[in-house]
C-alpha positions, 0 to 999 in steps of 0.5 A: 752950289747950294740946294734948296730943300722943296717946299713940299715933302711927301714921307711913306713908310710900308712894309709887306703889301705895300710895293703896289700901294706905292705903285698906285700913288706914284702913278697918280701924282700930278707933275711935282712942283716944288715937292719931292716925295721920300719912300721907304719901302721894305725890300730885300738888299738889291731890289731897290733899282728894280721896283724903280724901273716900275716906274720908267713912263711917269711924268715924275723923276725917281730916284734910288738913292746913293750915299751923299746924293742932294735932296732937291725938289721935284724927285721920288726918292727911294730908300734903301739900307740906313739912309737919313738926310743931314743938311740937303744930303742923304748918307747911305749906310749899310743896315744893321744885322736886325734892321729894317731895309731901309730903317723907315724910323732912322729915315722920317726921324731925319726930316724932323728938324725940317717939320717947321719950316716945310710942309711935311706929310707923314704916311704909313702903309701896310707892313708888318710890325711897327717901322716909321711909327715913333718917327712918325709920332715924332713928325706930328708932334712937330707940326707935320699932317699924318696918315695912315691906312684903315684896317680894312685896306691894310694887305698887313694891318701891322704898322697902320694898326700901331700907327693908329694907336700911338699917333696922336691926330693921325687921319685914317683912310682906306688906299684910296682915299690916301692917294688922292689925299696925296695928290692933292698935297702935291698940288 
């Protein structure tokens, strides 16, 4: 059976401070048609099905995603260890010794070879050091719309601070702002 890829897809990256920032735009999202959202939040190995069951009353799907589960349209997956997307499925690795969990760069440098064909919006959250940066650098260069956090919304003003210096065009806005930007995409 072939799957399609959504018209839509929505990348966050976030790191320290971000599990509540997430949580305030999952909870904001209209009914996902044709869009499906992909979040690479940093989490200790095992959390993953927690920080999901947050999530058991919205109108949306989550999924914690498995190795070779389909990517389709109308899901909020979350990453975990080394997860990318190769053709419409997710490969699931375990993280390297010094890797992130999950790898956010490994993860959105996966979605590239979508940015021309899909709308693809790129953001990244609070976190410390600079994950999802050069991907997301990356997925500008292709075409997709960037976001990142402000200084002054930022819990941890590392990879919004990077983000901001080395991606070209990339949009600033305070939390707020980035969760109605989201849910107007998702539209």
């Amino acid at each position: 059976m072939k799957h399609s890829i959504p018209k839509k897809i929505v990348l966050i990256g976030a790191s320290t401070g971000g599990p509540g920032h997430i949580q305030k735009i999952i909870q904001s999202l209209p009914k996902l048609q044709d869009t499906s959202l992909v979040i690479g939040q940093h989490m200790v190995k095992g959390f993953m099905n927690s920080f999901a069951d947050r999530f058991k009353n919205i109108d949306n799907n989550i999924v914690v995603v498995e190795d070779n589960q389909t990517f389709e349209s109308n899901n909020i997956y979350i990453c975990e260890e080394e997860t990318e997307l190769s053709n419409s499925n997710f490969s699931k690795k375990e993280s390297g010794l010094n890797s992130y969990n999950p790898d956010i760069n490994i993860l959105f440098n996966s979605f590239v070879p979508l940015a021309k064909e899909v709308k693809i919006l790129c953001v990244i959250l609070t976190g410390i050091g600079d994950d999802g940066v050069e991907a997301c650098k990356g997925l500008s260069l292709h075409g997709s719309r960037c976001l990142t956090e402000n200084a002054e919304s930022a819990i941890v003003d590392g990879m919004p601070s990077r983000a901001r210096l080395l991606v070209k065009n990339i949009e600033i806005y305070d939390i707020d702002a980035i969760t109605k930007k989201i849910s107007e995409f998702c539209e």
